[in-house]
C-alpha positions as CSV (number, residue, x, y, z in Angstrom):
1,X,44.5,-8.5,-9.4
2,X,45.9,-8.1,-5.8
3,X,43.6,-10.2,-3.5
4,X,41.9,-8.1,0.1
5,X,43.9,-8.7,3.0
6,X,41.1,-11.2,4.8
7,X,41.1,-8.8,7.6
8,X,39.9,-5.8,5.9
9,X,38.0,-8.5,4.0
10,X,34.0,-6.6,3.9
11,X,31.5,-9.0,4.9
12,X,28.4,-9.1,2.0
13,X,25.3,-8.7,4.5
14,X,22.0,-6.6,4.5
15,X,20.9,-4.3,7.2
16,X,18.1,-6.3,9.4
17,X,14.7,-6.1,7.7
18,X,15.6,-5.6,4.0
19,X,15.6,-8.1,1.2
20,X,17.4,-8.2,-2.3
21,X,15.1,-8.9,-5.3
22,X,15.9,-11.0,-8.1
23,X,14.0,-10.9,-11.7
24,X,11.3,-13.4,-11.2
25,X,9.8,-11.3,-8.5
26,X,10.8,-8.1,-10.1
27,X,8.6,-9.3,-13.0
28,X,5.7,-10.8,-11.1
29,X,6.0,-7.2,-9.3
30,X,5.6,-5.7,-12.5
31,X,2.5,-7.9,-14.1
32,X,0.6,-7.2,-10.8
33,X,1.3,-3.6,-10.3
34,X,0.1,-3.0,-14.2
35,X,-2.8,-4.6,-13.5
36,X,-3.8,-2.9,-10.7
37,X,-3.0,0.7,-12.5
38,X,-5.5,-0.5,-15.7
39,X,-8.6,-1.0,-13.0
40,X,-7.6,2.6,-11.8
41,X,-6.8,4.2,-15.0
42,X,-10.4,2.3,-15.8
43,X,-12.0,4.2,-12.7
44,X,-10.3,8.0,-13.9
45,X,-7.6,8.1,-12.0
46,X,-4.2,9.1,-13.0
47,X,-0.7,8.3,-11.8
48,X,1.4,10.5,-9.5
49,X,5.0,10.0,-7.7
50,X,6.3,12.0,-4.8
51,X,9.7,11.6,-4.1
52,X,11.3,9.1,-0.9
53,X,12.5,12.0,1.4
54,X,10.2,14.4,3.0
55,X,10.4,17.5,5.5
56,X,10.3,15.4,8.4
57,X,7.4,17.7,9.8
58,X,5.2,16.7,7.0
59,X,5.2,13.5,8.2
60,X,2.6,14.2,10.5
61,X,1.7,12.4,14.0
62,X,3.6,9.5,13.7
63,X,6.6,11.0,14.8
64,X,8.1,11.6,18.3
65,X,8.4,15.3,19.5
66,X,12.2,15.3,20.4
67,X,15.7,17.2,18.9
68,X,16.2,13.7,16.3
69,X,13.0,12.4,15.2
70,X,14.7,8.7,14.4
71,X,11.8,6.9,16.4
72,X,9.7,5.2,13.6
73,X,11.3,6.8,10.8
74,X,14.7,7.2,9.3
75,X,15.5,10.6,9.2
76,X,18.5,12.6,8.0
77,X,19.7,17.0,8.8
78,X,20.2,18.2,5.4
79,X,23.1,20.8,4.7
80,X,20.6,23.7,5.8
81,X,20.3,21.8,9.4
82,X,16.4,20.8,8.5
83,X,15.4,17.5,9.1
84,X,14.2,14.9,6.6
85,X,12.9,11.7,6.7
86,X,12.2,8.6,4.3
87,X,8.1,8.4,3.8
88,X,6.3,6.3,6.2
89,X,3.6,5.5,4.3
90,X,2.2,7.6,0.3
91,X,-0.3,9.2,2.2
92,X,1.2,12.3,3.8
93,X,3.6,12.8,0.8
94,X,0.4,12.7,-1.7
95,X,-1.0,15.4,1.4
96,X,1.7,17.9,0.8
97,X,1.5,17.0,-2.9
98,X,-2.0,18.4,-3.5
99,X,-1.4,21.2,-1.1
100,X,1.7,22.1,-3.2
101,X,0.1,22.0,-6.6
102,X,-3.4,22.9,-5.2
103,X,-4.8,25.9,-7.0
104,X,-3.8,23.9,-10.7
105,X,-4.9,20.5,-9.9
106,X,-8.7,19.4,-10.9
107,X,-11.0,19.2,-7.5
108,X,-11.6,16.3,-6.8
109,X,-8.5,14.9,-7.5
110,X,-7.9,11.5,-8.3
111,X,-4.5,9.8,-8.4
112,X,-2.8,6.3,-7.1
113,X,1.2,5.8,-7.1
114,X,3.0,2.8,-6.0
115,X,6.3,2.4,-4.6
116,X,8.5,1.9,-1.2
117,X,7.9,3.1,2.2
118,X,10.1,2.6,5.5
119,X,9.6,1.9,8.9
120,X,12.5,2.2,11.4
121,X,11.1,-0.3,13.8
122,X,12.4,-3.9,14.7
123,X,11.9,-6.2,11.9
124,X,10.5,-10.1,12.3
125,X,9.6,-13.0,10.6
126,X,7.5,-10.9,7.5
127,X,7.7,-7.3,8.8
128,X,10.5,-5.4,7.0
129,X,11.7,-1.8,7.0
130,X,11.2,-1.6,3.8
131,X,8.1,-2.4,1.6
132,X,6.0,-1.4,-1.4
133,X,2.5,-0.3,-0.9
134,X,0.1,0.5,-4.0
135,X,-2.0,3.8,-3.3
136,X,-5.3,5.5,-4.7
137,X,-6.9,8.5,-3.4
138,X,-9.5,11.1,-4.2
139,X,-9.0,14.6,-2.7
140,X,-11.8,17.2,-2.7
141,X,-14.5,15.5,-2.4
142,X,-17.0,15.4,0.5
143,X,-19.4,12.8,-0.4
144,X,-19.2,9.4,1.2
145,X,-19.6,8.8,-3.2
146,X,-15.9,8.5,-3.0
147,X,-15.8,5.9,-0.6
148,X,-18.2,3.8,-1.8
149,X,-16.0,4.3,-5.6
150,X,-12.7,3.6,-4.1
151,X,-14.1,0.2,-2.3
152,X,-15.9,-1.1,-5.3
153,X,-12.6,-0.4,-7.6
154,X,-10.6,-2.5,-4.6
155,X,-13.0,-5.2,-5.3
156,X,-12.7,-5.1,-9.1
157,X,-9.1,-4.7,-8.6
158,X,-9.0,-8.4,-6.6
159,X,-11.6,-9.6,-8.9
160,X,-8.6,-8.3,-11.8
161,X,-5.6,-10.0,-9.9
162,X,-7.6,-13.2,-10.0
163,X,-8.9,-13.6,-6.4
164,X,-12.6,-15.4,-7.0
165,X,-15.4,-13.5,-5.2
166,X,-16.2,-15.8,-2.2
167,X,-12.3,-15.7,-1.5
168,X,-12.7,-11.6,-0.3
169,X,-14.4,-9.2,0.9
170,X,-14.0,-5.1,1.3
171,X,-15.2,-4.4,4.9
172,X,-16.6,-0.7,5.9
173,X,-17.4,0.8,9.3
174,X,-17.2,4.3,9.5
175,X,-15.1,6.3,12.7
176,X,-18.0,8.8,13.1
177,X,-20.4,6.0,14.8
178,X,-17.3,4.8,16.9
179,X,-17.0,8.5,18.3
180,X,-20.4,8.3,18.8
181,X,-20.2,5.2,21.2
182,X,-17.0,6.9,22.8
183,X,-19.0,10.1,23.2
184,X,-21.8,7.5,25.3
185,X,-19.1,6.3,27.7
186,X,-17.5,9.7,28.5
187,X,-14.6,9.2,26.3
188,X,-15.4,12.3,24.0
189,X,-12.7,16.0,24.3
190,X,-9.0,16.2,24.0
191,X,-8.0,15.2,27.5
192,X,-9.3,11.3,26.3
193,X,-7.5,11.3,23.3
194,X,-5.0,8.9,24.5
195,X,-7.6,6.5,25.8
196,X,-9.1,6.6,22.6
197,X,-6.3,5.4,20.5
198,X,-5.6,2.5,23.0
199,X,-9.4,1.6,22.1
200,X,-9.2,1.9,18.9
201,X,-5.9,0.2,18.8
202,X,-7.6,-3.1,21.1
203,X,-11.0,-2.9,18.3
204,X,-8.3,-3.3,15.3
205,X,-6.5,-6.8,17.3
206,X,-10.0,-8.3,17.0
207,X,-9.3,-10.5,14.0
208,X,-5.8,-11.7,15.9
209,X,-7.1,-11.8,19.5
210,X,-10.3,-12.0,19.3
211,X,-13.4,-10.9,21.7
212,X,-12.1,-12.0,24.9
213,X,-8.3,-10.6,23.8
214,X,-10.6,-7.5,23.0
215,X,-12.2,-7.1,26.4
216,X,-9.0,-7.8,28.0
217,X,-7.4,-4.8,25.9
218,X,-10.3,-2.4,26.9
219,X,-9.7,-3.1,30.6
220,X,-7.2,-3.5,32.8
221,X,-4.5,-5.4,30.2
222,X,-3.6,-8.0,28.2
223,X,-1.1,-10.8,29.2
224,X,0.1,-13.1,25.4
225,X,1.3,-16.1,25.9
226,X,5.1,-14.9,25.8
227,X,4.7,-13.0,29.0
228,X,4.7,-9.8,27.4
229,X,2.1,-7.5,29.7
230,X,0.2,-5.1,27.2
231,X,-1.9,-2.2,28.9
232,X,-5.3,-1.9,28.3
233,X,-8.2,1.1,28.3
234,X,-9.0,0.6,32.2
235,X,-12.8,1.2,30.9
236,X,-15.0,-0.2,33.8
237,X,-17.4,-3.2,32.8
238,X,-20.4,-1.3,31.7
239,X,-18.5,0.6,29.1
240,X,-16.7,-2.5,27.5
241,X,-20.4,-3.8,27.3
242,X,-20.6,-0.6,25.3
243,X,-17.6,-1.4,22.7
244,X,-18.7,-5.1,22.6
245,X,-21.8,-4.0,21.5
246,X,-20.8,-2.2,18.7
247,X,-17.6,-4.5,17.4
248,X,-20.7,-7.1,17.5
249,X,-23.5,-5.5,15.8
250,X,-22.6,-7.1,12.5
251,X,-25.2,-9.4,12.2
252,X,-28.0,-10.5,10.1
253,X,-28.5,-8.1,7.3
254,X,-26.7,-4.9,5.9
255,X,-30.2,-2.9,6.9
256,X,-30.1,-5.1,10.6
257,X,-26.5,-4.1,11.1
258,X,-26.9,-0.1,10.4
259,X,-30.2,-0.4,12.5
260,X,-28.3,-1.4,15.4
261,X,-25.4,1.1,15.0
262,X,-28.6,3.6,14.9
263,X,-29.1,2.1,18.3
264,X,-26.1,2.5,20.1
265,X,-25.5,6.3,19.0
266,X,-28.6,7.2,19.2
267,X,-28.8,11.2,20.2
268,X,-24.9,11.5,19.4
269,X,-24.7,13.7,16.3
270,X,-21.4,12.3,15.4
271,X,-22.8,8.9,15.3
272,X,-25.8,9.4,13.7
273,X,-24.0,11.2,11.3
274,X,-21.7,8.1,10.5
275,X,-25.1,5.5,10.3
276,X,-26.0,7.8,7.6
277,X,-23.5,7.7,5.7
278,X,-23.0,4.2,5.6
279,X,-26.6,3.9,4.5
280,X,-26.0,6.1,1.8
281,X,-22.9,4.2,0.8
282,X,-25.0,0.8,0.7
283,X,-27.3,2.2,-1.3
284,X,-24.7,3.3,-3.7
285,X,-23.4,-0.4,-3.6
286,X,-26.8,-1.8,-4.1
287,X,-27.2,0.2,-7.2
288,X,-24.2,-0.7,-8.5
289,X,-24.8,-4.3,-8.0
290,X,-21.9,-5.2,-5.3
291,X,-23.4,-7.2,-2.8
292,X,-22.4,-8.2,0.8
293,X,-20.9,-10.9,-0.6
294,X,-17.7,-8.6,-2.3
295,X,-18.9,-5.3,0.3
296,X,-20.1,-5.8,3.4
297,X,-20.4,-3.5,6.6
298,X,-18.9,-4.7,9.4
299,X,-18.4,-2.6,12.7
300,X,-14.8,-4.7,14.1
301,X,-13.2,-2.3,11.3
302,X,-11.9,0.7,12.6
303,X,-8.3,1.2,11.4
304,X,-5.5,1.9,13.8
305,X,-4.4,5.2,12.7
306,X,-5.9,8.1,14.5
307,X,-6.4,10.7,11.5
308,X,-9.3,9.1,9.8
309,X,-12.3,10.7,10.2
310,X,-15.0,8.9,8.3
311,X,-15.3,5.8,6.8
312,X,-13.4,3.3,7.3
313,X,-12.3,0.1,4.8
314,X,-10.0,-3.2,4.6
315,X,-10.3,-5.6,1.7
316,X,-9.8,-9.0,3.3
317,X,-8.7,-12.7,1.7
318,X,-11.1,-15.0,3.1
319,X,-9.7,-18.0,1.6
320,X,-7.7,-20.6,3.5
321,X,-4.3,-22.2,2.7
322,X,-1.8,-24.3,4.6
323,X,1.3,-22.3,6.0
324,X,5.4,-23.9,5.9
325,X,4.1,-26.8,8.7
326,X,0.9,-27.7,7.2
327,X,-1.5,-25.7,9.5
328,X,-4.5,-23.6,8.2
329,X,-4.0,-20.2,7.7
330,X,-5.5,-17.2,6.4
331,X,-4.1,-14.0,4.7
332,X,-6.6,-12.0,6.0
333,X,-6.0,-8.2,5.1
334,X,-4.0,-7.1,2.3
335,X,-5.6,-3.8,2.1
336,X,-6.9,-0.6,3.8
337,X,-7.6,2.7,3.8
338,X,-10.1,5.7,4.9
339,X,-11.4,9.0,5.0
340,X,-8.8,11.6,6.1
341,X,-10.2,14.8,6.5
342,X,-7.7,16.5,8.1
343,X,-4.8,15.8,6.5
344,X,-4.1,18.2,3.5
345,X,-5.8,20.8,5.7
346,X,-2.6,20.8,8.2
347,X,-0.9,22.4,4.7
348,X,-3.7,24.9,4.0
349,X,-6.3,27.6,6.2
350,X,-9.4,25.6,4.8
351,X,-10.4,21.6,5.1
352,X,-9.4,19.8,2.5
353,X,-11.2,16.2,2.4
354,X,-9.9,13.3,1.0
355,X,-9.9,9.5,1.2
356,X,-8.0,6.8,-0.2
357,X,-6.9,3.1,0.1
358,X,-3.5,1.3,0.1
359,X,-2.8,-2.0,-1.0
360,X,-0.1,-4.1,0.6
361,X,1.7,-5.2,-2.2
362,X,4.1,-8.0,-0.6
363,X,1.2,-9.8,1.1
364,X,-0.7,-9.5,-2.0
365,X,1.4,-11.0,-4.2
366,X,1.7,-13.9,-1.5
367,X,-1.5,-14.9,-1.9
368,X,-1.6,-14.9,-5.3
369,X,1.0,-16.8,-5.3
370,X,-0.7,-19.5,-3.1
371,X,-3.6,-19.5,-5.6
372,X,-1.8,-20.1,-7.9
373,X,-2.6,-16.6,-9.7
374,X,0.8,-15.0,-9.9
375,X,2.5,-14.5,-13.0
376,X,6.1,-15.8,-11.2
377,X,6.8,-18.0,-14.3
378,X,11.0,-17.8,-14.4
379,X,10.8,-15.9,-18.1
380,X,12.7,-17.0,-20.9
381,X,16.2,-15.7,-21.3
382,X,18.3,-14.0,-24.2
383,X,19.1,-16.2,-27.2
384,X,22.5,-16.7,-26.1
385,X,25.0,-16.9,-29.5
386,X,28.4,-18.7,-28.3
387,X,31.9,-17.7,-29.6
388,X,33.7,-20.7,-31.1
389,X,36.2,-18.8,-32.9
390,X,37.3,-15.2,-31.1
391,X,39.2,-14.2,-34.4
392,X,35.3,-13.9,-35.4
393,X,33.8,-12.2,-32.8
394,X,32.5,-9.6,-35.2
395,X,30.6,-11.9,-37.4
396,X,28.8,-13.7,-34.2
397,X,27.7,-10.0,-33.2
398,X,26.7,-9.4,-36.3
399,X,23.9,-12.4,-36.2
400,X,22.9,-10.6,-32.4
401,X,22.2,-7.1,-33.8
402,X,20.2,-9.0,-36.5
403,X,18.2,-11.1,-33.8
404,X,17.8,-7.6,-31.6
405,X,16.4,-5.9,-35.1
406,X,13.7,-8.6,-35.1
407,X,12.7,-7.8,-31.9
408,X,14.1,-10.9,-30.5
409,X,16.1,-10.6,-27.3
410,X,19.8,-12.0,-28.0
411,X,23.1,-12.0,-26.5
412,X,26.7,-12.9,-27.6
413,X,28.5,-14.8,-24.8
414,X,31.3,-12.5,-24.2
415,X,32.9,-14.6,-21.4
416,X,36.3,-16.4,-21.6
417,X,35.3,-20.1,-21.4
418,X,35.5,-22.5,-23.5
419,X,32.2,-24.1,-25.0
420,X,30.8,-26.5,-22.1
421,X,31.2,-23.5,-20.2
422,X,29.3,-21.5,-22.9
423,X,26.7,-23.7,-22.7
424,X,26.2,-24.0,-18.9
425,X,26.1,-20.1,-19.1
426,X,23.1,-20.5,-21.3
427,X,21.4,-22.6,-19.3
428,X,21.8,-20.5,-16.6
429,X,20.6,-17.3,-18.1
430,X,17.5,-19.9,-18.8
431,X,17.9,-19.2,-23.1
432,X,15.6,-21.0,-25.6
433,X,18.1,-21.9,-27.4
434,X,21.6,-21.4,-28.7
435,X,23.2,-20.1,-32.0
436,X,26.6,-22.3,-33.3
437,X,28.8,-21.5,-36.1
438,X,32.2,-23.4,-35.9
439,X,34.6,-23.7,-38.4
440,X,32.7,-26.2,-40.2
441,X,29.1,-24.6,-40.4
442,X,31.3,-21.5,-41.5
443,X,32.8,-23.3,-43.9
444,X,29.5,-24.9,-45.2
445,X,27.5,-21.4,-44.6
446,X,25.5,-23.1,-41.6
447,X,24.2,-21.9,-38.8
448,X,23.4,-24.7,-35.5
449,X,20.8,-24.1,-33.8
450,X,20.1,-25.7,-29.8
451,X,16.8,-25.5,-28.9
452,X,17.6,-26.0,-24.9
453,X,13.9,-26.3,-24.1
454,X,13.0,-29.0,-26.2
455,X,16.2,-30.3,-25.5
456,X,15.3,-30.8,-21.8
457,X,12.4,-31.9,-22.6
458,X,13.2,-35.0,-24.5
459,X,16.2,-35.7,-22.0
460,X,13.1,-36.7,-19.9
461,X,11.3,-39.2,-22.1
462,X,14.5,-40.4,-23.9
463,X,16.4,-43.1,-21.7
464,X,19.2,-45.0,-23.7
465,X,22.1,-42.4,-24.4
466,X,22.4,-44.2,-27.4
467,X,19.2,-43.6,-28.6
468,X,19.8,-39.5,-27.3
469,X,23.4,-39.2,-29.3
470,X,22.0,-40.7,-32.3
471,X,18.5,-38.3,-32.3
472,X,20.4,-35.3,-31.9
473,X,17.3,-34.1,-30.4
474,X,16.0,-30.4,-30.8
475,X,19.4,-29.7,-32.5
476,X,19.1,-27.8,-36.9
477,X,21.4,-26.9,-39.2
478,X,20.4,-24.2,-41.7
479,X,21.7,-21.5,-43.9
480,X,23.3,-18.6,-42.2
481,X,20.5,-16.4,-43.8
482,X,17.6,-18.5,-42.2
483,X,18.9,-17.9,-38.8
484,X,16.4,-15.2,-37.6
485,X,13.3,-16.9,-39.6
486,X,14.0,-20.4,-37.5
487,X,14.8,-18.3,-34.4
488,X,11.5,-17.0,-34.5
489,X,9.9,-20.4,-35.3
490,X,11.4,-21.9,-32.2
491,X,10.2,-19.0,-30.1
492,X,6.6,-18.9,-31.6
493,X,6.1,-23.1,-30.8
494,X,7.7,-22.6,-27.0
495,X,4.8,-19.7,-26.5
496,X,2.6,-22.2,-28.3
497,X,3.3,-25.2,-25.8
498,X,3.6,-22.5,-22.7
499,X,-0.1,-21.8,-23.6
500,X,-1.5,-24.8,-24.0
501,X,-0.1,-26.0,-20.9
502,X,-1.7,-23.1,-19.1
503,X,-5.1,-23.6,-20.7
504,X,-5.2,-27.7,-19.4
């Protein structure tokens, strides 16, 4: 084969903020992912997938009014000159979805989905353009009832994952009280919507920047400790008090924290509105049994998207580990979500209401990963059967399509190397154990049989090479017919030993 001139040579590189994906976390992907869907599926609700690509203009607000929308998405002009874009997030697709299919699907509708969204903004150290978030949603219904459901499944769901209660904790605020304290300082009608969001935006840095990064945000600006100058609100002092108040008010008791929302919006019908419905959401939690130590109302929530319009939720990690130097860190949110009233409605005359969460699967799996609770285990390969004589080739396949009918995953090596190179190849594709038949275990109607695990495992205790070539360690010779029955034996006792060490 002619080799590439080295100066039209391609150079093997990924575009800035994506990542290639090997098996080990393609599997652990796959464990967590079914896990999740069997506390859904537990809760009645069903899978749904909307496809990558949407009309850019169902995308909603997060996109720029100009001839290419490229800001924040990736977007394409199909043959017919419209534009679409890659989803930002499953929410708007699963919007146009159930406006779509409206008049057949069941009201309220429940659903999750799971896969990849993209985000065409500069990527950093753990912020990609491309990620996988895990969804559920329930459409058509009203009552806060579907709140309250959809944070007490993202508890079970952590609870399911293996995340202890005491290591999380699904925080609620609702938006309607926050309106309510905007409406006291002025901030209520279209002409302060922008002011609004840069609020709400300041309210969600809390965790990061905390109160005084906070105040700074709601007044005249914010400078980090890069030099980076971030505008703030410009609120004047006596309504920052205001905000303060209510990020604060989470103190004491559930009852103590709602009394003094009741406080702050007191005579605003939107905010009383939103006190009331977190009531009745506590009292739906209480019944239930989930405590404030795996639910808790907490007024810093708000959410930094601008089209929820009731409750408001983020399942935090509240457990500490030590990051790549050493230092304490926290996960902090892996999940979040909220009532979004509006959203199918921009698809159809009437309101549709709706609310849902969304489940960062990436940051997820990180910190199941530093407790220890992710299923990341490299899996065992293929038993790998070498070719010692190609003349034969047909009789070593013949022993793999006899593993694969006993449901045992199997492989011929059908490389060119000779047999060190066989077995490196096995090792490599991490196989139990290898299957031999040479001239003389043909001859003798023998099989060989490797096990490679054992084999490395007595490499470790065994010192004197004597001692190792005269043991022949985790190495069988057996009838050709026996090969599947001792196949399976060898299997069965690694499972055996791969569970025991898991149960010590």
């Amino acid at each position: 084969m002619a080799k590439t001139d080295k100066a039209n040579r391609l150079k093997p590189q990924l575009p800035r903020g994506f990542v290639d994906r090997e098996a080990p976390d393609l599997r652990a992907t796959a464990v967590m992912l079914e896990r999740i869907a069997q506390v859904y599926e537990l809760y009645g609700f069903e899978p749904v997938e909307t496809p990558a690509f949407e009309f850019t203009e169902a995308l909603g607000k997060f996109l720029p009014d100009q001839d290419r929308p490229n800001a924040g998405v990736f977007s394409l002009q199909d043959d017919d000159e419209a534009w679409i874009s890659l989803r930002y997030d499953l929410t708007a697709p699963l919007a146009r979805f159930v406006a779509q299919n409206y008049d057949r699907l069941p009201k309220p509708y429940r659903s999750f989905r799971s896969g990849y969204v993209f985000r065409n903004e500069k990527p950093g150290p753990g912020r990609f353009r491309q990620f996988m978030q895990f969804d559920a949603d329930t459409v058509g219904a009203a009552s806060v009832g579907a709140d309250a459901e959809i944070c007490m499944m993202t508890a079970d769901t952590l609870e399911r994952l293996g995340i202890a209660r005491g290591d999380y904790v699904v925080r609620i605020n609702n938006r309607k009280v926050l309106d309510g304290v905007l409406a006291r300082i002025g901030l209520d009608g279209e002409e302060h919507e922008a002011t609004r969001l840069t609020v709400l935006r300041a309210i969600d840095k809390l965790d990061r920047l905390g109160i005084d990064g906070v105040e700074a945000l709601l007044g005249k600006g914010r400078l980090d400790e890069s030099g980076d100058y971030t505008k703030g609100a410009g609120l004047e002092a006596e309504a920052i008090s205001r905000v303060l108040a209510f990020v604060s008010a989470g103190q004491g008791s559930q009852a103590e924290t709602l009394d003094r929302l009741g406080e702050l919006v007191a005579g605003i019908e939107a905010g009383e509105q939103g006190v009331a419905e977190l009531r009745e959401m506590l009292s739906l939690f209480e019944a239930a049994g989930y405590g404030p130590d795996r639910v808790l109302i907490d007024p810093s929530v708000v959410r930094g998207l601008e089209y929820y319009t009731g409750p408001v939720f983020e399942a935090e990690l509240t457990f500490e580990t030590e990051d790549e130097d050493g230092q304490v860190a926290r996960f902090g949110s892996v999940a979040g979500g909220g009532r979004y009233d509006g959203l199918v409605g921009r698809f159809r005359a009437e309101n549709v209401p709706a609310t849902g969460i969304s489940i960062g699967v990436s940051r997820l799996m990180a910190a199941l990963d530093a407790l220890g609770k992710l299923d990341s285990a490299e899996a065992a390969g293929p038993v790998v059967v070498l070719v010692m004589d190609r003349e034969r080739i047909g009789a070593y396949q013949a022993m793999v399509a006899d593993l694969r009918k006993a449901g045992i995953r199997s492989e011929m090596y059908i490389g060119s190397s000779g047999m060190k190179a066989q077995m490196k190849y096995a090792d490599r594709r991490n196989a139990p154990c290898v299957i031999i038949q040479g001239s003389d275990e043909l001859e003798a109607g023998e099989v060989q049989i490797k096990d490679l695990i054992e084999g490395k495992r007595l490499s470790e205790e065994i010192d004197d090479n004597r001692t190792w070539r005269e043991s022949r360690p985790a190495q069988i010779q057996i009838p050709t017919g026996d090969l599947v029955g001792a196949v399976r034996d060898i299997l069965a006792a690694h499972a055996a030993d791969a569970e025991a060490e898991r149960g010590r």
